[in-house]
C-alpha positions in Angstrom: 6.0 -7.5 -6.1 4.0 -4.8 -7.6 4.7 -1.3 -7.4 1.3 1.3 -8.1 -0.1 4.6 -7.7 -3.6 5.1 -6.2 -5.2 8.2 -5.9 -1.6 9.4 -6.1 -0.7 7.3 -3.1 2.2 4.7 -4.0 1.5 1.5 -2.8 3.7 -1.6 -3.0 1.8 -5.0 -3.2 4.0 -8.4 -2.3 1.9 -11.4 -1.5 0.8 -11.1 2.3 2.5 -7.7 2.7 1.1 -4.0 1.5 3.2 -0.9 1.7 1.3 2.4 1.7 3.5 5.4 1.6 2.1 8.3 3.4 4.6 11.2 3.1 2.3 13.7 4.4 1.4 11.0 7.3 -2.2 12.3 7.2 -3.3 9.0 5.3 -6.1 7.3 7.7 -6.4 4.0 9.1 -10.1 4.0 7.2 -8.3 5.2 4.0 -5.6 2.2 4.4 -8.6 0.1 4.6 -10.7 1.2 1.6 -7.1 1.0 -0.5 -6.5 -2.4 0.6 -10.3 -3.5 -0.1 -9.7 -1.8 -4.0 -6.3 -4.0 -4.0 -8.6 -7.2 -2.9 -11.3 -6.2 -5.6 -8.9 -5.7 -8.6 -7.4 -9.1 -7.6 -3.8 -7.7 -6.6 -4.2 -10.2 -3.5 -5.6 -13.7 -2.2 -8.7 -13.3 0.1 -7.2 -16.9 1.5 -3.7 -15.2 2.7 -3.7 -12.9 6.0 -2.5 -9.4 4.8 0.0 -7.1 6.9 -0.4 -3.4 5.9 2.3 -0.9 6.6 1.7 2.8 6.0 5.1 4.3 5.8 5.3 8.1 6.4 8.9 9.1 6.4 11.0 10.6 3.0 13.0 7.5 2.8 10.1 6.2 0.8 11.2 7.7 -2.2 14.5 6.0 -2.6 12.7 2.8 -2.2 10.3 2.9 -5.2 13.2 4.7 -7.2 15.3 1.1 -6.6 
């Protein structure tokens, strides 16, 4: 697992899972999409897995990366 900011958006990598927290929830399926090719690019994940993507928009958020 990899915890990182992006833009100022936290995003937590595992291997076929991305968290994108959104507390704002205005964060756009087109924006989760370019974030996730820039993860793919930077080689934080395998182009040979299938990738779920969860944008999380609620305040718990911030007593998950604080773990």
């Amino acid at each position: 697992m990899k915890k990182l900011q992006v833009n100022g958006i936290d995003i937590v990598v595992y291997k076929t899972k991305v968290k994108i927290f959104d507390p704002t929830g205005k964060l756009s399926d087109d924006h989760a999409i370019l974030l996730l090719e820039y993860l793919h690019f930077e080689g934080f994940l395998d182009s040979n897995k299938q990738i779920h993507c969860e944008i999380i928009c609620n305040d718990w958020y911030l007593n998950f990366l604080n773990f």
